[in-house]
C-alpha positions in Angstrom: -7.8 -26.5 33.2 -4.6 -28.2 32.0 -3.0 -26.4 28.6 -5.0 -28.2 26.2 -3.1 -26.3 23.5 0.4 -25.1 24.4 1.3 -20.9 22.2 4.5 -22.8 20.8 6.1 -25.9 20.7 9.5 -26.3 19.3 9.3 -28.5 15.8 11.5 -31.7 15.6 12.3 -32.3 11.2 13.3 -35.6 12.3 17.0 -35.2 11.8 18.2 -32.6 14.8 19.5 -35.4 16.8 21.4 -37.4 14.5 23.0 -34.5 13.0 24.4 -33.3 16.6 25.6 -36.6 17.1 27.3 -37.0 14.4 28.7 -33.2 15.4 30.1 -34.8 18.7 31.6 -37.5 17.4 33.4 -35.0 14.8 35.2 -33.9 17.8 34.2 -30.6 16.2 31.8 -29.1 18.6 33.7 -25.3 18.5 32.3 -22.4 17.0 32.5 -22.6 12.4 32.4 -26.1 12.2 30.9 -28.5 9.5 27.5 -27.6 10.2 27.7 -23.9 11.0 29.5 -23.4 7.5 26.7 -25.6 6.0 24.2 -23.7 7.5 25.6 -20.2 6.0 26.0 -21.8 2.7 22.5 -23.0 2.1 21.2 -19.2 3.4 23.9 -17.5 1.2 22.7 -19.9 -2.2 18.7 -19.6 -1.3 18.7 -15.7 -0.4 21.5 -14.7 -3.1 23.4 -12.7 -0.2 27.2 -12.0 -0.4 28.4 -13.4 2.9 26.1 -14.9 6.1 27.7 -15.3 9.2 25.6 -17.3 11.3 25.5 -15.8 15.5 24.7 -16.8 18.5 21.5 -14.6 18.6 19.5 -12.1 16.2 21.0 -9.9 19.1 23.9 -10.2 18.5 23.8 -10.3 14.9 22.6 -6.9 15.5 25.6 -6.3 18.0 27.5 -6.7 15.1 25.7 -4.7 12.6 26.2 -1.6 15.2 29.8 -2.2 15.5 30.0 -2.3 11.6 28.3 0.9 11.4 31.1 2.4 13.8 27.8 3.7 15.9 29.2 6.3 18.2 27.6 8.0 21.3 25.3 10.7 20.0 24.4 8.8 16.9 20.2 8.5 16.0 18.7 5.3 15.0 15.4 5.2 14.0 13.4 2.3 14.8 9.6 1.7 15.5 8.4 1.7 19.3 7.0 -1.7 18.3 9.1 -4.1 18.1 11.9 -6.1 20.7 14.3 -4.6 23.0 17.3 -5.8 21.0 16.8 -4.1 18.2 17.2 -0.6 19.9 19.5 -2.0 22.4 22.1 -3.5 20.0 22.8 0.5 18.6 22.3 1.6 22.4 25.0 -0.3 23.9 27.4 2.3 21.2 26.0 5.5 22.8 23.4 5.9 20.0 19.7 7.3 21.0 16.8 5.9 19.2 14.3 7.7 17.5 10.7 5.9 17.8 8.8 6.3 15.0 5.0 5.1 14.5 3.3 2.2 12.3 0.9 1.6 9.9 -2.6 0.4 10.4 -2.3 -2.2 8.6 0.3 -4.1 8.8 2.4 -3.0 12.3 5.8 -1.8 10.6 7.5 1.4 10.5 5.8 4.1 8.5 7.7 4.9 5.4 5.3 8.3 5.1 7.0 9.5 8.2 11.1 8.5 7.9 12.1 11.8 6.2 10.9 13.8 9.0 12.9 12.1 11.4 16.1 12.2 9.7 18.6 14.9 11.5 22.0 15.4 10.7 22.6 12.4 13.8 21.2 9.8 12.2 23.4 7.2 11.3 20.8 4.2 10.7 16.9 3.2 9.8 16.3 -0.5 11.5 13.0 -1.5 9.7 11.1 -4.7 11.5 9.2 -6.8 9.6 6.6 -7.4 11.8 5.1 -11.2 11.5 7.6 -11.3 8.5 5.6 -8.8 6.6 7.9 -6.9 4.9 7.8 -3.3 5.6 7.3 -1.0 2.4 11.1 -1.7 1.9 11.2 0.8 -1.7 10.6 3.9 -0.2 12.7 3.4 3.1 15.8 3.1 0.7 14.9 6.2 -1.6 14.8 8.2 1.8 17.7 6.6 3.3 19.8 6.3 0.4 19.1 10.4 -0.2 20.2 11.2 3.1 23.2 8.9 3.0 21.1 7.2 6.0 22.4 2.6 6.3 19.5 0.9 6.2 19.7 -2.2 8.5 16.4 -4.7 8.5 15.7 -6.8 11.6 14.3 -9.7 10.0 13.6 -11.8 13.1 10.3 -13.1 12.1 10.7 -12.8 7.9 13.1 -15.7 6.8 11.9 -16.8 3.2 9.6 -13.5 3.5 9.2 -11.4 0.2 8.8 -8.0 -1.0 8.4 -7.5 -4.6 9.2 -11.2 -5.2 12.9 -10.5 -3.3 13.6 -12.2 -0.2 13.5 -10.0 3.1 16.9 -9.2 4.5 18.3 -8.6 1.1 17.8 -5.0 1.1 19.6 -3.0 3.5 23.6 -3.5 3.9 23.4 -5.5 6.9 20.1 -7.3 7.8 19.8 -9.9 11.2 17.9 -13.5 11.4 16.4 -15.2 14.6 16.4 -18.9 14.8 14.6 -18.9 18.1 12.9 -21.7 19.7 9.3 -19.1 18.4 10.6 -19.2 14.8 9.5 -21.2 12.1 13.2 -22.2 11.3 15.1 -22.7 15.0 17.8 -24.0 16.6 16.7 -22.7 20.4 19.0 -19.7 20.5 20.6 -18.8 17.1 20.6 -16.1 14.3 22.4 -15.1 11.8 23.8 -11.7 9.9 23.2 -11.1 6.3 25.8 -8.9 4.6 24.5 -7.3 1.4 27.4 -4.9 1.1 30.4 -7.0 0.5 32.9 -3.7 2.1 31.4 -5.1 5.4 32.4 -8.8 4.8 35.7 -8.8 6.2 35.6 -6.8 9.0 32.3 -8.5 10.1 34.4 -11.8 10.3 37.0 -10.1 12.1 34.4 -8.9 15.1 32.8 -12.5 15.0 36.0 -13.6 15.7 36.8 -11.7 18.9 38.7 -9.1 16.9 41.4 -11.5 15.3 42.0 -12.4 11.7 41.5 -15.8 12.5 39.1 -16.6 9.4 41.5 -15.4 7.4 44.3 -17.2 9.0 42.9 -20.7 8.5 41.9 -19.7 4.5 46.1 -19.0 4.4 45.1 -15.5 4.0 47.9 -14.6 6.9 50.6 -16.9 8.3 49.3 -16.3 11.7 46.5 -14.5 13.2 46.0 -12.4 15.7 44.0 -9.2 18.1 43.1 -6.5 15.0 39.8 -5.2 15.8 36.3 -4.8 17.9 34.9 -8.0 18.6 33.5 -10.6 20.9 32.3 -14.4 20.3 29.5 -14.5 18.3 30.2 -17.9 16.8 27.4 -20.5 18.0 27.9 -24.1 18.5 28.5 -26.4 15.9 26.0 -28.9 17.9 23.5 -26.0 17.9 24.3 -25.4 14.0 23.6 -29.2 13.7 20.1 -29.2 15.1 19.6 -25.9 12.6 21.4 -27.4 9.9 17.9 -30.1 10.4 15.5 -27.9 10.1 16.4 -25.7 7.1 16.5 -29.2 5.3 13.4 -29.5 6.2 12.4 -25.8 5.6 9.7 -26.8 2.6 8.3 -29.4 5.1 7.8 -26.3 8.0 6.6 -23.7 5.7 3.9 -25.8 4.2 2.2 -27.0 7.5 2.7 -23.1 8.5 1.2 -22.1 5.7 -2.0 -24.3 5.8 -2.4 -23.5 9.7 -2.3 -19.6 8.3 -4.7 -20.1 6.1 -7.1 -22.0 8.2 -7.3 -19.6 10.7 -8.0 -17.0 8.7 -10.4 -18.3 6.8 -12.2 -19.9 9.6 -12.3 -16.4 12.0 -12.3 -13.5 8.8 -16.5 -13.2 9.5 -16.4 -13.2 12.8 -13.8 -10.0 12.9 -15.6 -8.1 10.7 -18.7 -8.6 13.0 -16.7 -8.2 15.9 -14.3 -5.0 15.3 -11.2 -7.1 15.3 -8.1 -6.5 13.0 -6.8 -9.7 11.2 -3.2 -9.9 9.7 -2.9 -7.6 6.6 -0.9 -8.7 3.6 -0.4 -6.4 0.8 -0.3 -7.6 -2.5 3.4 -7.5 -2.6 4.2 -9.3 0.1 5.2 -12.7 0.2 3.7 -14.0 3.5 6.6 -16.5 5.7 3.6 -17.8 7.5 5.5 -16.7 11.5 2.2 -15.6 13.6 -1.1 -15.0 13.2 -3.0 -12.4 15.4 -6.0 -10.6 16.3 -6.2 -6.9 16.9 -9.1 -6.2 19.7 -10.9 -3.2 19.9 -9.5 -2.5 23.3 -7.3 -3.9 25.9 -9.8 -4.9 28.4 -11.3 -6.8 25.5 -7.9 -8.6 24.6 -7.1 -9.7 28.2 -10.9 -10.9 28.3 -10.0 -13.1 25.3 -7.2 -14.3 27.0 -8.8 -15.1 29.7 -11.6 -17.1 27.8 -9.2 -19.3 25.9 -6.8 -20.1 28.9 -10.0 -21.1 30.8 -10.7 -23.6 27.8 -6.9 -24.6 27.7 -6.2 -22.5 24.9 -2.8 -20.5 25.7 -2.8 -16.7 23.6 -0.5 -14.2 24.3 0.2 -10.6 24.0 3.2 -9.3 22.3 5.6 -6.0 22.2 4.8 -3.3 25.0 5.7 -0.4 22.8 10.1 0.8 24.1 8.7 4.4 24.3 6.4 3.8 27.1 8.8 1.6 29.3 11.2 2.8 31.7 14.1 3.2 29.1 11.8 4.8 26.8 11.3 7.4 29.4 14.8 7.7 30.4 15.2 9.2 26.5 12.5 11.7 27.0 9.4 10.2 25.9 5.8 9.7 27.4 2.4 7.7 27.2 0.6 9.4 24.0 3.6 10.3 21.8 2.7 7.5 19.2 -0.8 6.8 20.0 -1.3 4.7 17.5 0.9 2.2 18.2 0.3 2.3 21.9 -3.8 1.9 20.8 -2.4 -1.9 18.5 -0.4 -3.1 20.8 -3.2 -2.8 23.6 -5.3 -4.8 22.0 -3.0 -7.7 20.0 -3.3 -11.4 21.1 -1.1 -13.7 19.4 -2.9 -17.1 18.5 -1.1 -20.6 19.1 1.0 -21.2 16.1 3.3 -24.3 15.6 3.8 -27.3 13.9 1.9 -29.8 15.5 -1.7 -28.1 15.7 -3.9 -30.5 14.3 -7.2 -29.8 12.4 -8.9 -30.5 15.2 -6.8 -28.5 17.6 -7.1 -25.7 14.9 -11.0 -25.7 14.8 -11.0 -26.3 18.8 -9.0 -22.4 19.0 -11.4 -21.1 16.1 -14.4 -22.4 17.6 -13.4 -20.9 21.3 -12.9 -17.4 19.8 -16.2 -17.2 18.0 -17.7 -18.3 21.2 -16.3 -14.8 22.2 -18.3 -11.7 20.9 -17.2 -8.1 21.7 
């Protein structure tokens, strides 16, 4: 059957293509143009952050936070098995080794209860991911890692406009990353963006966004000239891509709202048929604010998710699967670990199917993917 009902589709605000025309015709189409500085000025006034830098990638945002840190070969990250290859990568590709750690039940992050048991003299870093933009228990990951003199860095891919204790995810750690995805709420096809929180990393961060010159500094007449100082690469995106974002965080009421109400719906519509049917639903504790990014069922098993799957495609419904936890794949092995060392993340991921979520479900669409689930009994 044809895809009835596509897993994403790209949201157009209305204003994407006027705004990287008018980036063209700037004859500004180079890296911290008009838009781009736009851009980090709307996220720097909305999230009350020091400095945001905006990147070519969440990777590379968390590139950068690595290179910050001055990770060194040796060095131990903690980060949960559950989650995307960049976010252990970013601190691999400085000689660092990570250190999986398990999540909760409820919502799929990093269990605070067992950081301080992982922390050995090596570690330089905790990278907490808010899963679905739940925020992780963000409180007691600082008291541990502030006690251990431990940087907390928060890969906040899936959380922008996400809370925790009424304060906007990737405000908490020094350095925290964004994704602006073509699967995020707020996108620009390949984009992210690095949220400094401790101002001692503003300058240098410039500097390594920069390719290693002092060239932001240069054209604030900081320096009469600029040239090689540092680490660095180009991390600086397209103003014509910054353009297209610079659209949709206009429009980021506009998103949120239709997210929010295709949230809801699904949650309402299928929270009987999980309990009858031994399937986890998206937990959000009381002091979360919820960004509205995914919604997802937890099977009982794997054979039962891939089942489901195969049910919807068959009705032109398109679900996926998500993270295959690092620790099992081959890298994972390569740093000494084996099928069974976090069980209960290898038992969650088995058995979680994302649902379609974007902006153009309709109603109709959204009762057509409720109504072909119930249809399903375990």
């Amino acid at each position: 059957m044809t895809n009835r009902i596509p897993f994403n589709r790209c949201y157009l605000a209305g204003k994407e293509f006027a705004y990287m025309r008018k980036a063209v015709d700037s004859l500004h189409i180079s890296g911290d143009g008009n838009f781009t500085k736009k851009c980090a000025a709307l996220l720097q006034r909305l999230l009350g952050v020091p400095r945001v830098l905006i990147t070519t990638s969440c990777t590379h945002a968390l590139e950068m936070a690595a290179l910050l840190l001055d990770i060194q070969p040796g060095d131990e990250i903690i980060v949960p098995s559950f989650t995307f290859v960049s976010t252990a990568n970013a601190f691999l590709l400085r000689g660092a080794r990570p250190i999986f750690t398990e999540i909760r039940p409820d919502t799929l992050n990093m269990d605070e209860r067992l950081l301080e048991s992982l922390i050995t003299n090596r570690t330089k870093a905790v990278i907490p991911v808010h899963y679905a933009g739940i925020a992780c228990e963000m409180d007691p990951i600082l008291e541990v890692a502030k006690r251990n003199g431990v940087a907390v860095v928060e890969d906040n891919a899936h959380g922008l406009f996400g809370t925790y204790k009424g304060k906007f995810l990737g405000t908490f750690g020094c350095l925290a990353t964004q994704s602006f995805h073509e699967t995020k709420n707020i996108t620009c096809g390949e984009g992210g963006a690095l949220l400094v929180n401790d101002a001692h990393y503003i300058e240098r961060a410039e500097i390594m966004r920069e390719k290693g010159t002092n060239r932001s500094q240069f054209f604030r007449g900081e320096v009469d000239k600029y040239t090689w100082v540092d680490f660095g690469s180009s991390y600086l995106p397209s103003d014509i891509l910054a353009a297209f974002l610079w659209a949709q965080l206009e429009a980021r009421d506009e998103i949120q709202a239709k997210r929010r109400l295709v949230w809801q719906f699904y949650e309402e519509s299928l929270r009987h048929w999980a309990a009858e049917n031994g399937v986890q639903l998206p937990a959000v504790p009381l002091e979360c604010g919820n960004p509205f990014h995914m919604f997802y069922l937890v099977m009982p098993s794997m054979e039962k998710r891939d089942a489901l799957i195969m049910h919807l495609k068959e009705k032109g419904i398109i679900s996926v699967f998500h993270y295959v936890p690092l620790h099992v794949s081959k890298m994972g092995r390569f740093f000494g670990y084996k099928r069974g060392d976090l069980p209960l993340t290898e038992k969650l991921s088995a058995g979680l199917l994302r649902l379609p979520f974007h902006n153009y479900l309709t109603e109709s669409d959204q009762v057509y993917v409720t109504e072909g689930i119930k249809e399903f009994n375990c």
